[in-house]
Each structure stands twice: as C-alpha cells, then as structure tokens.
C-alpha positions as CSV (number, residue, x, y, z in Angstrom):
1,X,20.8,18.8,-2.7
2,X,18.6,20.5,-0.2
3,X,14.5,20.6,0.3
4,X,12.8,23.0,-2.3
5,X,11.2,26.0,-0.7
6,X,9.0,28.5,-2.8
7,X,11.3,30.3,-4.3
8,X,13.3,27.1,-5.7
9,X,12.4,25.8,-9.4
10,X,11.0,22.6,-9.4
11,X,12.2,19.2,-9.4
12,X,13.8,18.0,-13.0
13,X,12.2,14.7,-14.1
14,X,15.5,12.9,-12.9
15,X,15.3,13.7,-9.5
16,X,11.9,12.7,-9.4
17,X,12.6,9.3,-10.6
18,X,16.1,9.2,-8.2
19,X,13.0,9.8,-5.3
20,X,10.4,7.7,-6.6
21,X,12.4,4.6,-8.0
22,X,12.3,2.7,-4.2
23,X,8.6,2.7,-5.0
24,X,9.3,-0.1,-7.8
25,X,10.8,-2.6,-5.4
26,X,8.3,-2.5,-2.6
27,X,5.4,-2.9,-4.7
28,X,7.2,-6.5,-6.0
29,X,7.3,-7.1,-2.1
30,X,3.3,-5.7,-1.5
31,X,1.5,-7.7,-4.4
32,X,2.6,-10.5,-3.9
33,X,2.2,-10.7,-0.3
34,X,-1.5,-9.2,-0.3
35,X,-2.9,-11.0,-3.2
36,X,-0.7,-14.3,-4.0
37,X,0.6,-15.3,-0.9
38,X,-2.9,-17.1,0.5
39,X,-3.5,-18.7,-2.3
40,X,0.9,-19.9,-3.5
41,X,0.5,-21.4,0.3
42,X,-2.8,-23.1,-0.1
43,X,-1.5,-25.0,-3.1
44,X,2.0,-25.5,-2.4
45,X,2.2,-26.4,0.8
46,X,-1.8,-27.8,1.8
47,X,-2.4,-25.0,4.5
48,X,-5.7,-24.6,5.2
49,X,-7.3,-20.7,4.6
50,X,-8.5,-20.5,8.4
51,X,-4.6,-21.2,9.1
52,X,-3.3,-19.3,6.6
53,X,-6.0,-15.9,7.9
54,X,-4.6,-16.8,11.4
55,X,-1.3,-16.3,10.9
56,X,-1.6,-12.8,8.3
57,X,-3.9,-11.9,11.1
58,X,-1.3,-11.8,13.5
59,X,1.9,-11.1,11.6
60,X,0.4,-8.1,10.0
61,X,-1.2,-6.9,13.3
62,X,2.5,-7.2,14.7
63,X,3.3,-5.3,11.9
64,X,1.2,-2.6,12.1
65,X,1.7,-1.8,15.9
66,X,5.5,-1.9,15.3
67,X,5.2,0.9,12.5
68,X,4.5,3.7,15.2
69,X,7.5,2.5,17.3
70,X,9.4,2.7,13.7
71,X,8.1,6.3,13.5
72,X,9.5,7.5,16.5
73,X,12.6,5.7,16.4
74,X,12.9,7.7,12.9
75,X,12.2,10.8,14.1
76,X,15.2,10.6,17.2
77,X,17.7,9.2,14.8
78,X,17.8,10.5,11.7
79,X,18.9,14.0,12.9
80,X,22.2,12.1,13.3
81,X,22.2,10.2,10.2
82,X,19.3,11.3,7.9
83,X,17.5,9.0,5.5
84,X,20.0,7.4,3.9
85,X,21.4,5.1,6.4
86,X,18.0,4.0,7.3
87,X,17.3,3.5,3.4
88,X,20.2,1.2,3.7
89,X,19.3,-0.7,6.4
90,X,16.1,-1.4,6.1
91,X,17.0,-3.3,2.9
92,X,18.4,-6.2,4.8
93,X,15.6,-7.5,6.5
94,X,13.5,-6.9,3.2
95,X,15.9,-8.6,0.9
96,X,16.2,-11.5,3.1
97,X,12.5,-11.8,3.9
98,X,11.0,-12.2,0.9
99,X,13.6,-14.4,-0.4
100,X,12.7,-16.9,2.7
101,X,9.1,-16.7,2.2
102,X,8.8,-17.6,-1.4
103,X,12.2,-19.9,-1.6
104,X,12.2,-21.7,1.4
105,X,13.2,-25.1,1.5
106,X,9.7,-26.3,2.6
107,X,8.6,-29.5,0.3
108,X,9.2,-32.0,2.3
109,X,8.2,-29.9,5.5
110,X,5.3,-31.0,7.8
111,X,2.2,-28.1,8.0
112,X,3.3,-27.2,11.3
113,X,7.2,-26.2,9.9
114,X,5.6,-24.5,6.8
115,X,3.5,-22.6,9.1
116,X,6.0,-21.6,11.6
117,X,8.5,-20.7,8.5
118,X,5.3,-18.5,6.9
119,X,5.2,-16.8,10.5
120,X,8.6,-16.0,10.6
121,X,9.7,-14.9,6.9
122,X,6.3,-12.9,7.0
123,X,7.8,-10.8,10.4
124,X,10.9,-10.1,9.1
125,X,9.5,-9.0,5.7
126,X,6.9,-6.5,7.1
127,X,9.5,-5.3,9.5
128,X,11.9,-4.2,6.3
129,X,9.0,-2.8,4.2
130,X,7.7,-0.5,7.0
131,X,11.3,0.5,7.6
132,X,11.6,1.0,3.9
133,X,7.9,2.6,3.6
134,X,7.9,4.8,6.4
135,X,12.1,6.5,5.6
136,X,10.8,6.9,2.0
137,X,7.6,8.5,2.6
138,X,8.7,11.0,5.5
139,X,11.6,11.9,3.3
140,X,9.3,12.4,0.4
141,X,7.1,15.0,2.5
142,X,10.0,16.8,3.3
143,X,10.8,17.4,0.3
144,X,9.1,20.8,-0.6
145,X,6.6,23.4,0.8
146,X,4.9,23.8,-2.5
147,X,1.9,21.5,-3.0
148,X,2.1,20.9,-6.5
149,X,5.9,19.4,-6.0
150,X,4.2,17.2,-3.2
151,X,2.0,15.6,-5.9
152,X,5.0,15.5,-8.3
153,X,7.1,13.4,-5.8
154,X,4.0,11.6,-4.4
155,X,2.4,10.9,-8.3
156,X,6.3,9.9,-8.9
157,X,6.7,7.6,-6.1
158,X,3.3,5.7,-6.9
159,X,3.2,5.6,-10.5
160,X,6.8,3.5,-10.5
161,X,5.1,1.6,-7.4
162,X,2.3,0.8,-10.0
163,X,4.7,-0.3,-12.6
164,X,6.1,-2.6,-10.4
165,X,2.4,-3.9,-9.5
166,X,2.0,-4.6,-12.9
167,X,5.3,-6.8,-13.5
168,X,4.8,-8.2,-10.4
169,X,1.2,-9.4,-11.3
170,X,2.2,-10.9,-14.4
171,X,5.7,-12.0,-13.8
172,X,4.5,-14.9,-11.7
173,X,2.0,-17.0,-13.4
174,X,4.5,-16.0,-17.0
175,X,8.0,-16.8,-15.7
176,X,7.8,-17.9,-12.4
177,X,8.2,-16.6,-9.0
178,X,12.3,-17.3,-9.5
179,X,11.6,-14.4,-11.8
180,X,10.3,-12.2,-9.9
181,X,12.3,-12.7,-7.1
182,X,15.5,-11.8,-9.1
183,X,14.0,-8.6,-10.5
184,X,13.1,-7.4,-6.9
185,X,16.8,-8.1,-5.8
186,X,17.9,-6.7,-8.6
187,X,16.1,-3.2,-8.6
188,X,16.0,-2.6,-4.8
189,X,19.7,-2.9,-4.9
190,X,19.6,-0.3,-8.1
191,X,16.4,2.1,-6.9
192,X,18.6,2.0,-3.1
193,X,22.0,3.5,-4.9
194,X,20.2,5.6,-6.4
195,X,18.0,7.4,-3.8
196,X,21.1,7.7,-1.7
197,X,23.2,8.6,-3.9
198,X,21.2,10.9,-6.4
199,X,18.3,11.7,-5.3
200,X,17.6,15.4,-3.6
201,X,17.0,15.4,0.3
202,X,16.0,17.5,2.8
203,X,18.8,19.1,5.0
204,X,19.8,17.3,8.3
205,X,18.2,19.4,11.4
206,X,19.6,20.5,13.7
207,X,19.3,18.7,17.1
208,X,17.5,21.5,18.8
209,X,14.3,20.8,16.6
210,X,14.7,17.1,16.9
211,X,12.5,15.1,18.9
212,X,13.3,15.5,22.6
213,X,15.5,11.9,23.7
214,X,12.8,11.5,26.5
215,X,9.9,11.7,24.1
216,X,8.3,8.5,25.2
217,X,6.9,6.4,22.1
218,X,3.2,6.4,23.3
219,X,3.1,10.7,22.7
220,X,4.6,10.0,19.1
221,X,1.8,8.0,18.9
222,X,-0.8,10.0,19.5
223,X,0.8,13.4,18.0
224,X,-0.8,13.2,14.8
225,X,-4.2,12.8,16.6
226,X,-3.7,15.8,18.0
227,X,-4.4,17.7,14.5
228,X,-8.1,17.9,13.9
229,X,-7.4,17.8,9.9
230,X,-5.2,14.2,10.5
231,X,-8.4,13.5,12.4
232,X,-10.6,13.6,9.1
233,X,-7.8,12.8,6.9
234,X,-7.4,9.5,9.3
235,X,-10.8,8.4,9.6
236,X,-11.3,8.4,5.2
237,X,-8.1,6.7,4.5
238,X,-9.1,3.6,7.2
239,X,-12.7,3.6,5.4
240,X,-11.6,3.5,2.0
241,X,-8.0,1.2,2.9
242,X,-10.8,-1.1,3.8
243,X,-12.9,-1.3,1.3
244,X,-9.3,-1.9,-0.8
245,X,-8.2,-4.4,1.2
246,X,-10.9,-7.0,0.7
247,X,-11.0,-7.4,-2.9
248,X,-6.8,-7.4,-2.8
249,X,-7.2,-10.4,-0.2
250,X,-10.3,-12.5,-2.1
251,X,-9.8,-11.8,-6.1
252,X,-7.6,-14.8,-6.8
253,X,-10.3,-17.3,-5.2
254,X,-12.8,-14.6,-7.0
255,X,-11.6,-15.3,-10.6
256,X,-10.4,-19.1,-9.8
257,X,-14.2,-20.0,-8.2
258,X,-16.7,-17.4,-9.2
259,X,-15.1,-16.7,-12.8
260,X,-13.5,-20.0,-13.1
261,X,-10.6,-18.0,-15.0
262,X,-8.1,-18.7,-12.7
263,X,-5.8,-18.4,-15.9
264,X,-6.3,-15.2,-16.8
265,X,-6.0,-13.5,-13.2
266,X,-2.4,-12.0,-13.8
267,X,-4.1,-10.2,-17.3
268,X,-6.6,-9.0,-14.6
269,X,-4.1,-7.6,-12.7
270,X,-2.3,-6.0,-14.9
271,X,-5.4,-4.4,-16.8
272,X,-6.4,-2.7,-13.9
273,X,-3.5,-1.7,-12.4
274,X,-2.2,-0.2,-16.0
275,X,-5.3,1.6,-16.2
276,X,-4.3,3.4,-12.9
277,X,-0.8,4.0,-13.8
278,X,-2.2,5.7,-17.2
279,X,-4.7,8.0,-15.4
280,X,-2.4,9.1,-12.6
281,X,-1.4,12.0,-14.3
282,X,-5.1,13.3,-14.9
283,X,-5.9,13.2,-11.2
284,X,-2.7,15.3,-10.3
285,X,-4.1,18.0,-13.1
286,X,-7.7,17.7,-11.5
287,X,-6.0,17.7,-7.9
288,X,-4.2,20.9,-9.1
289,X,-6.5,22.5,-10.3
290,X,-10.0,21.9,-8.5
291,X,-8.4,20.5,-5.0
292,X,-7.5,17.2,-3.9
293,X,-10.6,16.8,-2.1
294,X,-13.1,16.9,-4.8
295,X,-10.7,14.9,-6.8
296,X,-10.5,12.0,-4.1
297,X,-14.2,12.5,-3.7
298,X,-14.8,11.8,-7.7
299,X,-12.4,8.5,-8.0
300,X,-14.1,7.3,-5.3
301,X,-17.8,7.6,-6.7
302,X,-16.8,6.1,-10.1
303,X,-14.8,3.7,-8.4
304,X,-18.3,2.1,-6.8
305,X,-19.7,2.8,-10.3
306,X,-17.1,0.7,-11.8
307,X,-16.5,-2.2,-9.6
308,X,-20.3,-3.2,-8.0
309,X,-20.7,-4.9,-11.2
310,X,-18.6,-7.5,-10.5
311,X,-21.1,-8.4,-8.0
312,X,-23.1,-10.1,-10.3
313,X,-20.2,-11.7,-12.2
314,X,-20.9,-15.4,-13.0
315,X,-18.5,-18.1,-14.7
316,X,-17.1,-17.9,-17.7
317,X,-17.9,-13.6,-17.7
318,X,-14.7,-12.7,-18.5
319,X,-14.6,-10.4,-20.5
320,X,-17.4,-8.4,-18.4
321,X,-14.5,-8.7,-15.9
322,X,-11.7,-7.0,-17.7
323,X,-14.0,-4.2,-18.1
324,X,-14.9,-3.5,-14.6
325,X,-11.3,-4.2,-14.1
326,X,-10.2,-1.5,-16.4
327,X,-13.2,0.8,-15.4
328,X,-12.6,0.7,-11.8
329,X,-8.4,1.0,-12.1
330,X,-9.1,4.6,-13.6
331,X,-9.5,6.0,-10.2
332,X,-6.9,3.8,-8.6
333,X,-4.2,6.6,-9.4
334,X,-6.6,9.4,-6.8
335,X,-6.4,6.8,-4.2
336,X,-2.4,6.7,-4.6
337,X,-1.0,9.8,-4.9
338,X,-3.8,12.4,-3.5
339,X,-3.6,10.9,0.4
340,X,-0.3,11.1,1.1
341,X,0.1,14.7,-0.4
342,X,-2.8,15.8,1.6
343,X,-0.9,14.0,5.1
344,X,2.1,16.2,3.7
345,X,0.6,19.5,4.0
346,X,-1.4,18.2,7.1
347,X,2.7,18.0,8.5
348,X,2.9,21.8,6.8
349,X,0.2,23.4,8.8
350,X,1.0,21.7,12.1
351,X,4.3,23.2,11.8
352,X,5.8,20.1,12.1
353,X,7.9,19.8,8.7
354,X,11.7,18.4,9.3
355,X,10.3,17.2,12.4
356,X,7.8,14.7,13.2
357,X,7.5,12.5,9.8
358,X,8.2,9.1,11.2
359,X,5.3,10.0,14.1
360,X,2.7,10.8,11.2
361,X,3.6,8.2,8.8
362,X,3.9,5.5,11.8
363,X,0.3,5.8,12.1
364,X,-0.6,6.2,8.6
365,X,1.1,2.7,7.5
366,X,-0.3,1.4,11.0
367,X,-3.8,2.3,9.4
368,X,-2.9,0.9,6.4
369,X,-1.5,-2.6,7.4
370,X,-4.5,-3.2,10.4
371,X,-6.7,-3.2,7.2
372,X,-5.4,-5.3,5.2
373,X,-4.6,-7.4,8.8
374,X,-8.5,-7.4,9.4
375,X,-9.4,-8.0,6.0
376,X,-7.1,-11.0,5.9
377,X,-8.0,-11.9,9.4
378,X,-11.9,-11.7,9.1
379,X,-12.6,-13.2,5.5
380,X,-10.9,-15.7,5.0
381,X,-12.2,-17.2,7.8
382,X,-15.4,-16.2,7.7
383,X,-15.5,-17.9,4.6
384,X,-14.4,-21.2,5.6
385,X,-16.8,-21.1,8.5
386,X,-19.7,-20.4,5.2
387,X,-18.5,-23.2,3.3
388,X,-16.4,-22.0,1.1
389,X,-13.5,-24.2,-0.1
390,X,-10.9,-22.7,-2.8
391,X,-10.9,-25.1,-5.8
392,X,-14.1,-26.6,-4.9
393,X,-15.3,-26.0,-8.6
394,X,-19.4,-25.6,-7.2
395,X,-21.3,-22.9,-7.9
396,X,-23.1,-22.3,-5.2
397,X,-24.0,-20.2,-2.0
398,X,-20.7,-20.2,-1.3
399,X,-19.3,-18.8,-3.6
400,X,-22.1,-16.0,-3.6
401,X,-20.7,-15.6,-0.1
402,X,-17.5,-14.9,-2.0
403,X,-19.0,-12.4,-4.3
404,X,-20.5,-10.6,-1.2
405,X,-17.6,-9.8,0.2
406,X,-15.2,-9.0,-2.3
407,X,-17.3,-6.5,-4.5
408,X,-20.3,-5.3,-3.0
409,X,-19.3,-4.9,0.9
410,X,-16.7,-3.1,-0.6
411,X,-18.4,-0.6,-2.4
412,X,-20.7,-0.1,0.1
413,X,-18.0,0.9,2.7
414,X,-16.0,2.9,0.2
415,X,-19.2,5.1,-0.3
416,X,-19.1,5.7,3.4
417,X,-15.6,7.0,2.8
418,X,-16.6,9.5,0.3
419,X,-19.3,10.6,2.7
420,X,-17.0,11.1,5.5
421,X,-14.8,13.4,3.1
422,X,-17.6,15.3,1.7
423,X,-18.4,16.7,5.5
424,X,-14.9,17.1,6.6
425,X,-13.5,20.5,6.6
426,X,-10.9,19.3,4.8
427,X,-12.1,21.0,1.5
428,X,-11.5,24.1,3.1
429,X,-7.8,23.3,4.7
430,X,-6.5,22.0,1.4
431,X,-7.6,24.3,-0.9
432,X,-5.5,24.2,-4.2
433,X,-2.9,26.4,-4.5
C-alpha cells in the first residue's frame, strides 16, 4: 500500500492502528526507564543516586549522539530494503535489553557488577529503541502530504504510546515487573507483525534520490539545521523536552519524600497520563482548525497553570496532587502529537520527503534523549550534593530542594518555550490547511 498524496482518501481507522500500534511497546520500554529505573536500582540493588545519574548521564549521552549516525545509516539503506527490515531488526537489541536490565541475575552481585550490568543493558536498550523510534517515525512522515493525515498518524502513534504509559505505570507496583515485561514481549512481537505486514508504507525510492553513498555522516547531521523553520522548531522542542524531563526523572522521590505517598505514585501516573490520552483528540481538532502553533502555544500555558502548584505540595496532599496531575496531563496530548507533525511538514517544504527522514529524526530524538541525559545527569546529583537522600523520611530543606527542581524550574523553562514559539515565524509557515 503506497504513501497518500492529495487526491487519495484517507487512512481507515485500521491502518492507523497497523501504523501506530509500535507506539504501545516502546512506551513499556520509555516509562520505565525514565521514571522507575533510578529509583527500582536504588532499592534493589543499594546504588547510590550520584552513581546511578553517572551512569544515565553517560549511557543516554551515548545514546543520543548515536541517533544521528542511526539517521543517516537509515537514509542510505532503506532505499534497498525499506522500513520493514529495519522494524525487524531493531527489535532484537530492544527485546533483549530490557529483559537484561530489569531480570538480571544481580542479587548476589557486588555494586561494581550491578553497575557495570546497568551500563551495559542500558546501551543495548537505547540502541534498539532509537532504531525502533527513528524507522517508525520517518516512516510515519512519509506517509502523506496532507497535514491533517499527519496528525491522524502522529495523534495515532502517540495516543497507543500513551496507553502503554498508562499500563506500564500501573502494571509494576500491581503485578510486578515479571508482568510487565511479558506484556512488552508480547505486544512488540504483535505491533512488529503487524506494521510490516499490514500497515500502509511509503513506496521504495528509487536510488537516484537516495542519499549519495559518499554522504559523510557529519552533513546528515547538520542538514536539518540548514532549514530556518527546523531552526525554530528545534530550539522549542529542546526548551520544553526540558522542562519534561525533570519532573519524569524526580516524581517518584517527589511523591515518596515530599508527599510521602510513595503508594499511590502508579495512580499518579496513570491519572495524568489518561487525562492526556482523553484530550488528544481535542488538540488535533484545535490543531486543525486554528494551527498547530497556537495550539502548542495554549497546552503549554495551561500546562504551567496546572502543574506550578505542586510546588507548594506538602505531605500527606494527596489528593491536591491528583488534581494538578490530572489538570496538567490535559495538555500532555499538544506536546505529543503536534511536534512531530510540524517536523513532518518542516521535511515537506524542504523538499526533502522520501528522502532525508532518518537525517531529521536523528537529530530530533538526539534532542530528545540529551534532555532527559542532562536532566538525569544534573539532578540527581545535584541533589545528593544538597542533601538530599531518597527515603530519608525528613522534611526539610532538602526536600524543598526537591520541590524546586521538579515543579517550579520546570515551569519556568517551559514558559520560555512558549515564548520562543510565540516569536518564531513558525505561525506563518504552518498555517492550517
């Protein structure tokens, strides 16, 4: 089944799902590594946070800088093979990965093994996710010149990512991580038939509009950079991918020290993450309709509305929590779906559609994983070094430390973002249509 042009009718609900279902899977693999992993290693195995910071630090650094390489590796290759052999492959090192880092033999290890073994599952992880992000992604934006069946597949791909954030949140602390690993065998085995088997794709190019063989990695690189609208677009996403990143990396020792409600944190999860999923489709109708822009710009305002509560959060305000949880989740769906649309028709107007994907989306997930490396990287040692300690059960400056940096730093720098987008041109380039 080829791309959609103009003329084509759009995609049946089916395909959409045939598309999107990959998303489920990788967002089993993303929670848990951005939200649970710090704190499952601090209590399983006695690694210290400064350690455990250290070692995301550099793994996702490693990460990040091999996602451009990834890219342009995609780009050369996949005029021979198209998507689907690269679906396939990258599911190896995924599978395999996150098996070894949550189901490693490691009781009886010493620090030193379990820290080496965290290093090592953690590389070979990231390295089948970005595969696996980057293929799905790049054959999601080539999927149709029509804006509106951007959103469609993009709204698609995230709302089922959602739904996989939400199982994945609550899966855990219910049933166990044994649980949650089977389920994420299971469906990336199921969502991978299915995309190559069912789902529509774009037509193999020919090799005259591939990549030239000699194009050297480094001008991949800096392609997209040579667009001044990926300029804006690029500069926003880092912005606000930061000010997302902290509170993913701090709000288990948030609700376990500030909230003491360290029970109730997969109900947290899933509230906000399910009020996302439920107002997805109202930001594709506002996207549609009034532009992505001003939509973007609006979730992010009532996001900072929402969330700088939590600031002054104290124990035992729990249910005060829920509802800046809730509150704040409503614009999570803008913050999903509207970005990498607007990278899509970015690729459009650079006449580089059935192209240069991989190059674009190398550096947009390069963007994406050196936040959530710094924000791993930076606070939780910079807590340690101000005291902190996870479990300590004190209510102190510490933990107002805590509080600092995981909701009001935040906001703070997400409003920045939305500043940044209100004087981009960007209104004007992605006008709805």
């Amino acid at each position: 089944m080829a791309a959609q042009d103009k003329s084509e009718q759009p995609f049946r609900v089916a395909q959409l799902l045939c598309y999107g279902g990959l998303g489920f899977p990788l967002a089993l693999v993303a929670l848990p590594l951005y939200v649970f992993l710090p704190k499952f290693y601090v209590d399983e195995y006695g690694l210290s946070l400064a350690l455990i910071g250290g070692i995301l630090l550099g793994t996702r650094l490693l990460d990040a800088f091999v996602d451009p390489a990834l890219g342009w590796w995609l780009d050369k290759s996949r005029h021979n093979s198209g998507y689907r052999q690269q679906v396939l492959l990258a599911s190896i090192p995924l599978g395999i990965g996150y098996i070894a880092l949550f189901h490693a033999p490691l009781s009886s290890a010493s620090s030193h093994m379990v820290a080496i073994s965290l290093a090592l599952s953690l590389t070979i992880v990231y390295l089948g996710y970005s595969w696996a992000s980057i293929t799905h992604q790049s054959w999601g934006a080539e999927l149709s010149l029509v804006p509106r069946e951007r959103l469609r597949l993009t709204a698609t791909r995230e709302g089922l990512g959602l739904t996989g954030v939400i199982l994945g949140a609550a899966l855990p602390q219910a049933l166990g991580m044994s649980a949650l690993s089977s389920l994420f065998i299971l469906t990336l085995a199921l969502s991978v038939w299915a995309l190559v088997q069912r789902a529509p794709h774009p037509p193999l190019q020919p090799k005259a509009d591939a990549p030239h063989p000699s194009a050297s990695l480094l001008s991949s690189f800096l392609l997209p950079f040579r667009s001044h609208g990926f300029l804006w677009l690029f500069a926003v996403f880092v912005l606000n991918g930061t000010a997302a990143a902290m509170p993913a990396t701090l709000v288990t020792f948030f609700v376990a020290d500030v909230l003491r409600a360290e029970a109730q944190t997969g109900l947290f999860l899933v509230l906000y993450f399910l009020a996302g999923a439920a107002c997805m489709p109202i930001w594709i109708r506002v996207a549609a309709r009034w532009g992505q822009v001003p939509a973007w710009i609006v979730s992010m305002v009532l996001a900072v509305i929402a969330f700088v509560w939590a600031y002054g959060l104290e124990a035992g305000d729990v249910k005060a929590y829920a509802v800046v949880c809730i509150l704040s989740g409503l614009a999570l769906g803008a913050d999903l779906a509207l970005p990498p649309a607007m990278l899509a028709e970015i690729i459009t107007q650079e006449q580089h559609k059935g192209q240069r994907e991989g190059a674009y989306f190398g550096v947009w997930n390069f963007a994406a994983k050196l936040n959530l490396a710094l924000a791993a990287g930076i606070s939780l040692p910079l807590l340690g070094w101000l005291g902190y300690e996870p479990g300590s059960g004190q209510q102190s400056a510490d933990t107002a430390a805590l509080s600092l940096a995981y909701a009001a730093l935040p906001c703070l720098i997400k409003l920045c973002a939305a500043a940044v987008l209100w004087l981009s041109p960007l209104k004007t380039r992605l006008k709805p249509r």
